[in-house]
N, C-alpha and C positions, 0 to 999 in steps of 0.2 A: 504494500500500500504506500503511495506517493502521498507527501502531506506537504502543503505549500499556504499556510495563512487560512486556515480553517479553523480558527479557534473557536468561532463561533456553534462550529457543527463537530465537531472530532469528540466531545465527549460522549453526545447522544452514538454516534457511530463506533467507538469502541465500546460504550456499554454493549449496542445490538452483537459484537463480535463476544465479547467476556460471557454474554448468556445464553450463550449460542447452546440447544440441548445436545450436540457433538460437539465432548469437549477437550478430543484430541487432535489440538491443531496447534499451531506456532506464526505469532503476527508477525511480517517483517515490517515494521515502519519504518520510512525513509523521511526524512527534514528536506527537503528541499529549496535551503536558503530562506525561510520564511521570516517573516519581522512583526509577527506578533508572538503570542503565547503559545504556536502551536509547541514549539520544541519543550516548553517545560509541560505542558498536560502530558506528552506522549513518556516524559521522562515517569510524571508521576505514575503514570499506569505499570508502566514497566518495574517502578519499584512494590508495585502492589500485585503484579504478576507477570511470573520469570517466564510464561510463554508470549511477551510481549515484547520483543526485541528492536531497540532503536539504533537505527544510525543515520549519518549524515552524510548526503549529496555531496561530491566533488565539484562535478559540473553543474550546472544549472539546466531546469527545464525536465520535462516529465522523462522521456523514455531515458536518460543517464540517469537519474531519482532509479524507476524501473529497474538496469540494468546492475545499480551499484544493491537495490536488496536481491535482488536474484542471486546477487554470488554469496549471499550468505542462508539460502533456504537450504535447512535439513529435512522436509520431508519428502514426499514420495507422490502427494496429489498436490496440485496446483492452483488455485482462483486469486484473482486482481481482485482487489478492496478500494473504490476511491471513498476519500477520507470524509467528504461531505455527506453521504449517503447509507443508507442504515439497511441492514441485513434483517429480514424475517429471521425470528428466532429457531425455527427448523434449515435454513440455509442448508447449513455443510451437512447436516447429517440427512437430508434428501440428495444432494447431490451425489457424496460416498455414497451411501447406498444404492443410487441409481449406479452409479460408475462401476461397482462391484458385481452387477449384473451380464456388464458387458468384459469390460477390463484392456490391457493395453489395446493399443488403435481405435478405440474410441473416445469421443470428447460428448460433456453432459452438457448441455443448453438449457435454461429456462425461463422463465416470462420475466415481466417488471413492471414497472408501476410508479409515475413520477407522483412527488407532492409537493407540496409547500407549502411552508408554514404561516405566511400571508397571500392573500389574493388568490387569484386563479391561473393552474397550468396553462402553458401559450398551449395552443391548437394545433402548432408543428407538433409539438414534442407529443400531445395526445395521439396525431395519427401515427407516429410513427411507432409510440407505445401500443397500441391496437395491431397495427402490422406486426410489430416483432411479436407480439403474444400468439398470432394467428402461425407465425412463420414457426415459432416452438410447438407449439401444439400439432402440427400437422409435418414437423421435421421435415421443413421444404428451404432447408438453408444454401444450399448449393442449388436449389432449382431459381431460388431468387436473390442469389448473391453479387449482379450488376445492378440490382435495382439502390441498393443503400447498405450498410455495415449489418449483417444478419446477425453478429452474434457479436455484443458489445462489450466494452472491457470486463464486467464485474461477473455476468452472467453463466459463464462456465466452468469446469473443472477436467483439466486431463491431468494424466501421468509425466511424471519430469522426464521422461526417457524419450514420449512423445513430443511435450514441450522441447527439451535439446533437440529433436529431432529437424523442427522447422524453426531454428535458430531464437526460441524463445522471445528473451527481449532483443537480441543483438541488432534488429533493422532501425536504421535510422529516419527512415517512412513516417509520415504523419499522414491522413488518420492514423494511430499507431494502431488502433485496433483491428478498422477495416485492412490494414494491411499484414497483420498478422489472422484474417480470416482467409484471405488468399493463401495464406503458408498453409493453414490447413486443409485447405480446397487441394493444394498443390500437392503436399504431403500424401494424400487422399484418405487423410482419417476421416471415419465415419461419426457422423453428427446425428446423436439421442436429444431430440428434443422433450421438453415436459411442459407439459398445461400446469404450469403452477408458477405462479410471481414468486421469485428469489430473490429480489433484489428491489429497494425503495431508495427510485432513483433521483435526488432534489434536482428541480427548476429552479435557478436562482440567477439574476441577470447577468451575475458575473462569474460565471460559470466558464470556464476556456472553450467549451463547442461554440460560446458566444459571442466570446474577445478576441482569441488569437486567428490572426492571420491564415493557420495551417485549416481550420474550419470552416472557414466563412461560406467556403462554396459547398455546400452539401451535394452536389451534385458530382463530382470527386470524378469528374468524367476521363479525367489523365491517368489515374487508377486503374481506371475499372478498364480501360481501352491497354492499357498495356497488359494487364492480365487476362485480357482477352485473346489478346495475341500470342500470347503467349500461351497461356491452357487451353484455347478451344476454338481459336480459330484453325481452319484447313484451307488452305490457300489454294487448294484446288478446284472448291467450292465457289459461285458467285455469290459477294456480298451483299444485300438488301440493309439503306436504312429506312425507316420508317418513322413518319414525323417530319415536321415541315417547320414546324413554331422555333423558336429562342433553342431548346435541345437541341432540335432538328440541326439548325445552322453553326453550334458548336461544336454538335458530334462529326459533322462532314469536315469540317474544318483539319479537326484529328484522324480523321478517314483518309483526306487526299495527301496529306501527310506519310501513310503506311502504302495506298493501293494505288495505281494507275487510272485505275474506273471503279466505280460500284453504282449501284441505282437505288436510286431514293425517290422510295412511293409516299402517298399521302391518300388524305381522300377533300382536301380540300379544293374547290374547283376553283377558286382566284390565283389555285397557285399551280395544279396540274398544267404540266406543257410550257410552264415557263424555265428559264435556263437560271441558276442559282451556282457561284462559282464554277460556271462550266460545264456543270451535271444537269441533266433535264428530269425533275421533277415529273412522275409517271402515277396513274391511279393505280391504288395499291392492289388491284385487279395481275398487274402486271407479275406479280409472283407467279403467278401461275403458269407462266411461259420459260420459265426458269427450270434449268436444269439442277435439283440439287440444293437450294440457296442456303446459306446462314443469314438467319434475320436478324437485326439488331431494331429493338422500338425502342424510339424516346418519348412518345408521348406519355405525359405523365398524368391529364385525366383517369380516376378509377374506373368510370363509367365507361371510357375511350377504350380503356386496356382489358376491360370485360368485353367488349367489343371485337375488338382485335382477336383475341384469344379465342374466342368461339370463331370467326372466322378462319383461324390460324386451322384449330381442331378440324372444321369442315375440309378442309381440306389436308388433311392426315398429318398436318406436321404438330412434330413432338418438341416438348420445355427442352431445353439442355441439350437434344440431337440436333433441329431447327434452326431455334430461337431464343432470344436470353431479352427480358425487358431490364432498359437501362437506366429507369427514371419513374 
């Protein structure tokens, strides 16, 4: 667990850990340069229990925080803690015990649940709380892993052998999480998802998905396109993108970067048959003349992409053979 000026929330958060009803486990808490009171709470808990182990940050900034407690974990299963954010008091001992069912090469996934303690959750963070509860429950993490980070820092639990395996903390990547979700796509550990909130995740304005520059764009579309290239495109195949809007013209933008041609349908009729960077915009009819294609959609309507996908279906193509939605 990375701690960085949470004073205000780290005691509720280590209670949720100290009460945790599995109570064989070991904190690593990491200081990360912070300039309130976080370092002396975390010092005090530590003197009130010796499975609470503090140290402190060389570098600055989250994943060297990350990387410097990772070299001091002694056990054998894995989960991120961030500091603001409070643990259901069944946590670890659902997760172990899930994970014990499967065992190495598998990773445990499960739901979340934002709060706060003033005001009301923003409306981003609710949909994307619904989505990830829906993507655990139905263990469709690699069927929908272009779409946004399917399995987020705090939410799961593998083995350290798995962990070293897809280099842990060691990438220097931000999102740090979305891009260690890729290591385990890449890896090809299998992902147990569970219909159960493990994790209460605060909303609060100054939260880093919020501030820092490495977030800003949720759309993370330089990510997700290089790991696309990399795990699952076939260059054999023609490319289809799909989406016309602000996505549309970002994604092509990264596309004629990597390909020579690819075609990009829509079903907009202001824009069908006009020429956009050189590529002509075609009705998305036009898949079907196509030998083979890999789809990529960026429209990010829910209503759009239930759309799409039953169109998709009608005509036999499959999630992850196909087509990957990116937004």
């Amino acid at each position: 667990m990375a701690t960085k000026d949470t004073e205000p929330y780290l005691p509720d958060c280590l209670d949720s850990i100290i009460n945790q009803s599995y109570q064989n486990w070991e904190l690593i808490a990491v200081n990360d340069h912070s300039t309130d009171h976080t370092p002396e709470i975390l010092s005090a808990y530590a003197e009130k229990d010796s499975r609470v182990r503090v140290f402190h940050s060389i570098k600055s900034k989250l994943i060297p925080a990350l990387q410097e407690g990772y070299r001091h974990v002694r056990g054998s299963l894995i989960n991120r803690m961030d500091s603001d954010d409070k643990m259901p008091l069944d946590k670890i001992e659902v997760l172990v015990k899930e994970w014990q069912k499967y065992g190495r090469g598998h990773i445990i996934a499960g739901g979340t649940e934002h709060f706060v303690d003033e005001g009301e959750v923003g409306g981003g963070f609710l949909r994307y709380e619904r989505w990830l509860n829906e993507v655990a429950r139905q263990s469709l993490h690699y069927q929908e892993i272009y779409k946004e980070c399917v399995i987020p820092s705090h939410s799961w639990m593998v083995h350290k052998e798995d962990f070293d395996a897809v280099g842990a903390f060691d990438s220097e990547i931000y999102p740090e999480d979305y891009d260690l979700t890729f290591r385990f796509y890449r890896q090809k550990l299998t992902v147990i998802g569970i219909d159960k909130v493990l994790h209460y995740w605060r909303d609060r304005s100054n939260r880093i998905s919020r501030t820092w520059e490495e977030y800003k764009d949720n759309r993370y579309f330089g990510l997700k396109v290089n790991n696309f290239y990399s795990l699952d495109r076939d260059v054999s195949r023609p490319i289809v993108l799909w989406g016309a809007g602000r996505n549309g013209k970002d994604m092509a933008k990264l596309l004629l970067a990597r390909e020579s041609k690819f075609h990009w349908v829509c079903d907009n009729t202001n824009k069908i048959g006009r020429d956009v960077y050189g590529i002509r915009l075609r009705h998305y009819e036009h898949i079907t003349a196509l030998e083979n294609p890999q789809i990529m959609i960026v429209v990010a309507s829910p209503d759009g992409q239930v759309e799409i996908k039953t169109q998709l279906e009608e005509w036999g193509k499959k999630p992850v053979q196909d087509y990957w939605f990116f937004a």
